[in-house]
C-alpha positions, 0 to 999 in steps of 0.5 A: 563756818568761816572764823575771821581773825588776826594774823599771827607769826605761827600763820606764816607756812599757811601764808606762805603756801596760799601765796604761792597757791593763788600765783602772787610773787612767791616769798620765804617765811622769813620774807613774810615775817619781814612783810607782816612783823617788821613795819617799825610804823605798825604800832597797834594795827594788826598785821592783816587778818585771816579766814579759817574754814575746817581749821584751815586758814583759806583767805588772808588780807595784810595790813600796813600801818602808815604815818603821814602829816596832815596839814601839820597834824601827825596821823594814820592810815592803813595800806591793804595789800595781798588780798587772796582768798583761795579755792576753799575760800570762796565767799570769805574775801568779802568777810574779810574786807569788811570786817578790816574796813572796821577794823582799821580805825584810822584815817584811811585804808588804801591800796596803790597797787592794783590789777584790774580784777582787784579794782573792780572788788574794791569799788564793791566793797565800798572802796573809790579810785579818788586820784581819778584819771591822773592817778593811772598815768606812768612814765617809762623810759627804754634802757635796753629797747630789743628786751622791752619790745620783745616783753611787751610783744610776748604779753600781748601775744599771752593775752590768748590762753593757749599761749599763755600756758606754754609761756608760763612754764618759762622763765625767759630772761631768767637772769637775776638782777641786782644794782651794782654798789657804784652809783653813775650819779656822783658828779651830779652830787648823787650819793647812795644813801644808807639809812641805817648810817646815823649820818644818812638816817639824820640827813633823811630824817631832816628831809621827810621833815621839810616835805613833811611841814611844806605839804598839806599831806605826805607820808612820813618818810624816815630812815627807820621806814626806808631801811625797812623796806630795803632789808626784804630777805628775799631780794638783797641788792634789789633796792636802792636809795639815792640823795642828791646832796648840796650843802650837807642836805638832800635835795632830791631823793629817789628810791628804786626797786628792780621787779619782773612783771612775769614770767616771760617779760624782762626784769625792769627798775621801778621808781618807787618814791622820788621827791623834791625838797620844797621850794626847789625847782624840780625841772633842775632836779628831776632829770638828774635823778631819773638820768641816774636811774637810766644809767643804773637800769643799764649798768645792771641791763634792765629793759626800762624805768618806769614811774608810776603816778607820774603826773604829779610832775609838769611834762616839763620836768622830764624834757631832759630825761631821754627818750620816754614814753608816756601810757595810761593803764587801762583801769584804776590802779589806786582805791581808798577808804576816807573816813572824812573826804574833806580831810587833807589826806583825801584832798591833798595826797599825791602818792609816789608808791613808797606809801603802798606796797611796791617795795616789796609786792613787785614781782622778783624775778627766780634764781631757778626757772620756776614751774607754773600751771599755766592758769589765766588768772596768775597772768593776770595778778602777775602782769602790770602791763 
C-alpha cells in the first residue's frame, strides 16, 4: 500500500540517497534542506510530498511556493521540481501528481524545466505546454568554441548506448568552475550586486517593484529571494547577480548560474533571469548585460551562454551581442496548471527561469570524478541538449 504525505526535515538522507539513485544532480543534506526549507516565499505551502511503501519513502515531488503580481493583485503559484519515483515506486508517481495538483490551492503549478520524458508525464496528468512554440527557443553565445563543439559532438555520439555507458564512467572537463569576484562590466555601469547589503536589497527591491507595477504579471523579484537562491551550499561562487546601475537605480538586472549539462560536456553559464526596467529601450541594455556574461563565462573559461526563453526579446536586441546561435529544442520544456486560463498569469507571463527551479537543479559539475552506472535514463534527465 502506498501512503502519500508531506515532506518532513527528517526525509532529507531518503531524499538525498533517491536523488542520487534516480541519476538527478546529486546534493548534500544540507543542499536539501536549503532546496525544501529555505524559500522565504514558502508561507503555508508544503515543501513537496512523499510516497511510502513498507515504510520506505520511493517517490518524492518538491514543491516551490512563488509570489508574483498579477495585474496589480499580490498572488501564488507554485513551482513542481524534482519529480522522481524510483524502482520500488512504480505506479506511486501519478499518486503523487495528483494529489499535489489538489493540493496546491493557488493560482498555478508549473515547471520550467523539463526533459523531454517529463514533458510527455506532465501533458498525462492534465498539465499544458501554454508558452507553446515561443516557449522552447534559446540562445547560445560560443565562449570557448573547441570545448562547446567537442561537448556537443560527444552528446551526439552518447545518444548510441553503448557509448554512452563508457562515457558516463567519465567526468571530462572535470574542472570546477567558479566566477571570479571581478566583474568586466563596470565601465558599462555593471556592478555585482549583494542582496543581502541593505543598500543592494533596497536598490532590488525598488526594481522588482517597478517590473512588478508595469507588468500585466511578473514574479515578484526580492532581494530576500535572490540571496535565497545564490546561498545553495553546494555551489558557492556558482551564481552571480549583476545590475546596471544609472541615477542610483538599476536598469537592467541579469542573474547567472554556471551548470554542466553531464558528464562529459563542458561547464557553461546559464542566464537565468534578465530584465529590463519598464520604459527603457532594451536594444541599449540587453547587449551590455549579455556582453558581460560573455567576458565572465571567459574569465572563468566557460563553453557558452546560453538563454533560455529567449523570445521574450526582439532578435533586435542581440545584434550586439557577438557571435550567437539561435536552437530550438526539440519538445516543451514548460508545463502549467491555471486554475483560470483567463487569468493574467495564464495570459501574460513570460518566464525568464529565475521563477523555476534553475538556481539550483542545474546540473553542478564534481570535485571528484564521479562514478555512474552508465544507465540510458541518467543521460536522459542529466542532458539539456
Amino acid at each position: 500500500m502506498t501512503a502519500i504525505r508531506q515532506i518532513v526535515p527528517e526525509d532529507i538522507p531518503a531524499i538525498a540517497r533517491l536523488v542520487e539513485d534516480a541519476g538527478f544532480p546529486v546534493r548534500s543534506e544540507a543542499g536539501w534542506r536549503w532546496v525544501l526549507f529555505g524559500n522565504p516565499q514558502q508561507n503555508d505551502v508544503p515543501p513537496g510530498l512523499v510516497a511510502e511503501r513498507g515504510g520506505r519513502l520511493v517517490a518524492m515531488i518538491g514543491l516551490q511556493a512563488r509570489d508574483f503580481v498579477a495585474d496589480g493583485t499580490p498572488i501564488q503559484a507554485v513551482c513542481g521540481h524534482t519529480f522522481i519515483s524510483g524502482k520500488e515506486g512504480r505506479g506511486a508517481g501519478f499518486a503523487l501528481a495528483r494529489r499535489a495538483l489538489k493540493l496546491h490551492g493557488s493560482t498555478a503549478i508549473y515547471s520550467l524545466n523539463n526533459n523531454a520524458i517529463a514533458g510527455t508525464f506532465h501533458k498525462k496528468i492534465g498539465l499544458e505546454a501554454w508558452l507553446g512554440a515561443p516557449g522552447r527557443v534559446r540562445m547560445e553565445w560560443p565562449v570557448q568554441p573547441l570545448s562547446m563543439v567537442t561537448g556537443q559532438i560527444l552528446t551526439c555520439l552518447a545518444r548510441r548506448e553503448s557509448i554512452y555507458d563508457w562515457l558516463s564512467e567519465r567526468e571530462l572537463f572535470a574542472s570546477v568552475s567558479v566566477l571570479p569576484n571581478d566583474i568586466p562590466g563596470a565601465a558599462d555601469g555593471i556592478i555585482r550586486l549583494h542582496p543581502e547589503q541593505d543598500a543592494h536589497a533596497r536598490l532590488i527591491d525598488e526594481f522588482g517593484k517597478a517590473v512588478s507595477t508595469a507588468s500585466m504579471a511578473a514574479p515578484a523579484r526580492t532581494a530576500a529571494v535572490y540571496d535565497w537562491q545564490m546561498s545553495d551550499p553546494d555551489a558557492p561562487g556558482r551564481s552571480i547577480l549583476l545590475g546596471l546601475i544609472d541615477n542610483s537605480m538599476i536598469d537592467g538586472l541579469i542573474q547567472l548560474v554556471v551548470t554542466k549539462p553531464n558528464s562529459f560536456e563542458p561547464p557553461e553559464l546559464e542566464i537565468s533571469d534578465m530584465v529590463v526596467r519598464p520604459g527603457l529601450d532594451p536594444v541599449a541594455i540587453v547587449p551590455r548585460l549579455v556582453r558581460t556574461a560573455r567576458k565572465l563565462a571567459h574569465r572563468a573559461r566557460l563553453a557558452r551562454v546560453r538563454l533560455p526563453f529567449s523570445a521574450r526579446f526582439e532578435d533586435i536586441c542581440f545584434r550586439q551581442t557577438g557571435v550567437r546561435v539561435k536552437r530550438r529544442y526539440a519538445y516543451d520544456p514548460s508545463h502549467a496548471s491555471f486554475s483560470d486560463k483567463s487569468d493574467p498569469l495564464a495570459t501574460s507571463w513570460v518566464p525568464t527561469g529565475m521563477e523555476g527551479d534553475m538556481f539550483f537543479a542545474l546540473r553542478i559539475a564534481p570535485e571528484q570524478p564521479a562514478r555512474f552506472t552508465g544507465r540510458r535514463q541518467k543521460y536522459l534527465k542529466n542532458a539539456k541538449t
